[in-house]
N, C-alpha and C positions, 0 to 999 in steps of 0.2 A: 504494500500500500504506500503509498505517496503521501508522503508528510507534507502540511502546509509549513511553512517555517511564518516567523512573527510578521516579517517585512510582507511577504505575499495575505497572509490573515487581513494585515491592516491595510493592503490595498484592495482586497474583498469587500470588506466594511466601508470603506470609503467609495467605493462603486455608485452605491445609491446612500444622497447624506437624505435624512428629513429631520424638521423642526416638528411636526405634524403629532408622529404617533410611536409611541414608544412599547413594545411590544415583545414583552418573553414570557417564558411560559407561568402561564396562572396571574399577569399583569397583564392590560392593556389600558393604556394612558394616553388623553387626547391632549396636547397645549399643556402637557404636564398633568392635569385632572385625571385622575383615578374614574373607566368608564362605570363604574357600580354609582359613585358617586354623584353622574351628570343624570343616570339615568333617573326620573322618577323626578327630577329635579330641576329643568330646562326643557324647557321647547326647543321644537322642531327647530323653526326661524331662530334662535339662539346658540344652536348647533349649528348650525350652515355660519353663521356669523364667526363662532369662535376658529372652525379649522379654516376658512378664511381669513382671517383677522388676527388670531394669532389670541384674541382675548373676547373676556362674556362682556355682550352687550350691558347695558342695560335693560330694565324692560320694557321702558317705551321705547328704544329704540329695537330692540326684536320683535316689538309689536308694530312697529311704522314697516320694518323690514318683512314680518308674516303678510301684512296686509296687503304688501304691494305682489307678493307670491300669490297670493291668492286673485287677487281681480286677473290675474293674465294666464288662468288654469286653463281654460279652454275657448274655444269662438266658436263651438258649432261640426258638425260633422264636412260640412264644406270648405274647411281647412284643410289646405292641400297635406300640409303634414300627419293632420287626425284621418283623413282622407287615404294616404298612401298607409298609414297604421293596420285600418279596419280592412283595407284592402289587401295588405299581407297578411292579416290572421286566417282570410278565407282561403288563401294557398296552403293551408297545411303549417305555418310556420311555429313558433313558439311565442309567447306573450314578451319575451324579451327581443326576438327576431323584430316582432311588429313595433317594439317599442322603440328599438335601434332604428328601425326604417323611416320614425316619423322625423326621432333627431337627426337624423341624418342629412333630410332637407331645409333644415333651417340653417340657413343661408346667408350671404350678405341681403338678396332680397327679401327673403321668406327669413323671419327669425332674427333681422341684424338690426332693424330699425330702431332697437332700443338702445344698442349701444351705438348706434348715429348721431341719436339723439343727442347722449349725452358727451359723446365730441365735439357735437356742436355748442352744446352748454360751455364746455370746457373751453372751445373756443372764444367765447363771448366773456367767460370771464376772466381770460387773458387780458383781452382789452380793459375789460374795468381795471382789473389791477395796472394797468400802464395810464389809467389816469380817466378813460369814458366810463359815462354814465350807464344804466343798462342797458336802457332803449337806444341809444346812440352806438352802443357796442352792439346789440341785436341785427340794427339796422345797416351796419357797415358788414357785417357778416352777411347778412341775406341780399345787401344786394349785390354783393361780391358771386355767393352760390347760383343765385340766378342768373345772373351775367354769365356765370360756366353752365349755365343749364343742369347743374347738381339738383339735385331734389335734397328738399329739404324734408326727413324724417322724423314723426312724431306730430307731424300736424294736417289734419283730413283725415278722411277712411272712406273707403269705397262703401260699405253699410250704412253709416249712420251718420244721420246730417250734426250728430254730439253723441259720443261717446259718452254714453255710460257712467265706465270706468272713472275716468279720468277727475271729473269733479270733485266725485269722492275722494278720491286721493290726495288732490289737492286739500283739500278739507281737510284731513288728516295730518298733512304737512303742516299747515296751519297753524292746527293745535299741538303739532310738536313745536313749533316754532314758540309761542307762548309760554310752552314749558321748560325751554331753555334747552330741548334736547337737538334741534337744529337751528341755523341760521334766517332760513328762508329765503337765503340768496339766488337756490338755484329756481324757484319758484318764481321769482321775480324776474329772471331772465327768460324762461319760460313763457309768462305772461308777454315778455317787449317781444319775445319773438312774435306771437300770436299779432302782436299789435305789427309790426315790421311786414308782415305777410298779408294784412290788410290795405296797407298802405301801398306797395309793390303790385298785390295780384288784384285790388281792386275787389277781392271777396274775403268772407271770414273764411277761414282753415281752422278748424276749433283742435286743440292739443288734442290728442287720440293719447291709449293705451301708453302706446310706447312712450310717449313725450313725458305722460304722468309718470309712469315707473320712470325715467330717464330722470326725471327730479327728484325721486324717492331715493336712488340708487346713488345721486350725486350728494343731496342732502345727507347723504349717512356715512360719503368717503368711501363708496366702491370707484375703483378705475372703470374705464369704459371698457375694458373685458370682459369683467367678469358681471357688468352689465348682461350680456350677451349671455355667458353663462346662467347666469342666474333666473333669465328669462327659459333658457330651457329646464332648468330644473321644476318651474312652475309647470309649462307644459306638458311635461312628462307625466303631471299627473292626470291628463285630462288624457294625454295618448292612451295610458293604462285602461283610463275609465271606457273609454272607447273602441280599445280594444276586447277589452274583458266580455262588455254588450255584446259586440260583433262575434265573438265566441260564444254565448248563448243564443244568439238568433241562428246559428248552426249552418250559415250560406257557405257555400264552395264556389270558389274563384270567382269574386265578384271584379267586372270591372270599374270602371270610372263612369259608366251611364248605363242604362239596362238595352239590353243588343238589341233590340226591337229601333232603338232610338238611332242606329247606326251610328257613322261619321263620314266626314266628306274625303272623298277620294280624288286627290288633283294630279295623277298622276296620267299615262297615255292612256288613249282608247284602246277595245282589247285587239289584238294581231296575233295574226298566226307566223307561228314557226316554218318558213317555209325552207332553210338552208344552216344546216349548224355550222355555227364558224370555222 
């Protein structure tokens, strides 16, 4: 047998380092915390915080950070991603298959608009800190994006003339803001954009989903990453839920419309073979 000697041992161990999770036999320990200890004693949203962050929330802040998880769990079976899910489970696949399938297409299109958003935020409050006001930083931003024909992320929605979501969330921002647990600055920039985008497109674009999370996410000190991340971990729950239905109604190979409904074929008229090459 083959001896490790100490030098090779210590370049094993150094292979993968983590700050994360400390882990030997009959211990496991998240951020340092003993897991017996966190369990029974933290929320969900409080644990997503700490192996991110390195530290426990507090709990209006795990509670601003739950709430924004939640309003972005699902949109509907007409979600391309809840869509390609339920349509993988009818192939035979496994609830993690289907569940992989839906993350998988969130995308910079599909799935990114949230962390758009909040580089856009970020971008805007560059500018304040070099000395503009919000709306004046909103507004040098937006008409810079437009001028490139960038789309601006996190405001309109192809469904809803006002999102939902989104008010509420503000609202919630709000009243963290009052309790001293965030600033309210990114809410505020937020808002100039909305105003910025009236003024340029001539119509309102009211904050959608992603905009509101994009101020929840900024307000709490996520990068524009794990924004992204963090919107699929919400998803996920709605892929499951979607999934799981889809596995009780017991269909086989469904497509994307029911065959009776065809699709348009633009390809040649039919020809015969009359010469193989």
């Amino acid at each position: 047998m083959t001896r490790v000697n100490e030098a090779s041992a210590n370049a094993i161990a150094q292979w993968w380092r983590t700050s994360i999770t400390d882990m030997t036999p009959g211990v496991i320990r998240m951020r340092g915390y003993a897991i017996q200890d966190l369990i029974g004693n933290i929320s969900f949203p409080a644990m997503i915080w700490l192996m991110l962050r390195g530290e426990l929330p507090s709990p209006g802040q795990a509670d601003l950070l739950g709430a924004a998880l939640v309003a972005a769990v699902d949109h509907g079976p007409q979600a391309p991603a809840i869509a390609i899910a339920r349509m993988a489970i009818t192939c035979g696949v496994g609830i993690n298959n289907a569940m992989a399938s839906a993350i998988n297409v969130l995308g910079d299109i599909h799935g990114g608009a949230g962390q758009q958003a909040m580089e856009l935020y970020s971008a805007i409050e560059a500018r304040c800190e070099a000395g503009a006001d919000h709306e004046s930083a909103a507004d040098a931003e937006i008409v810079e994006r437009l001028e490139a024909r960038r789309l601006v992320e996190g405001f309109g929605h192809r469904f809803h003339e006002l999102d939902p979501r989104a008010p509420r969330l503000l609202e919630l921002v709000e009243a963290a803001r009052r309790q001293g647990l965030v600033q309210g600055r990114f809410a505020r920039i937020g808002v100039a954009v909305e105003k910025a985008l009236l003024r340029h497109k001539g119509h309102v674009l009211p904050m959608n989903i992603d905009g509101a999370t994009a101020v929840v996410y900024s307000e709490l000190g996520f990068p524009p990453e794990l924004g992204r991340g963090l919107f699929i971990l919400s998803r996920s729950v709605g892929a499951l839920a979607h999934t799981w239905e889809q596995m009780q109604q017991g269909d086989r190979i469904k497509g994307p419309a029911p065959p009776a409904l065809g699709y348009l074929y633009e390809g040649p008229a039919p020809r015969a073979l009359t010469k193989v090459p």
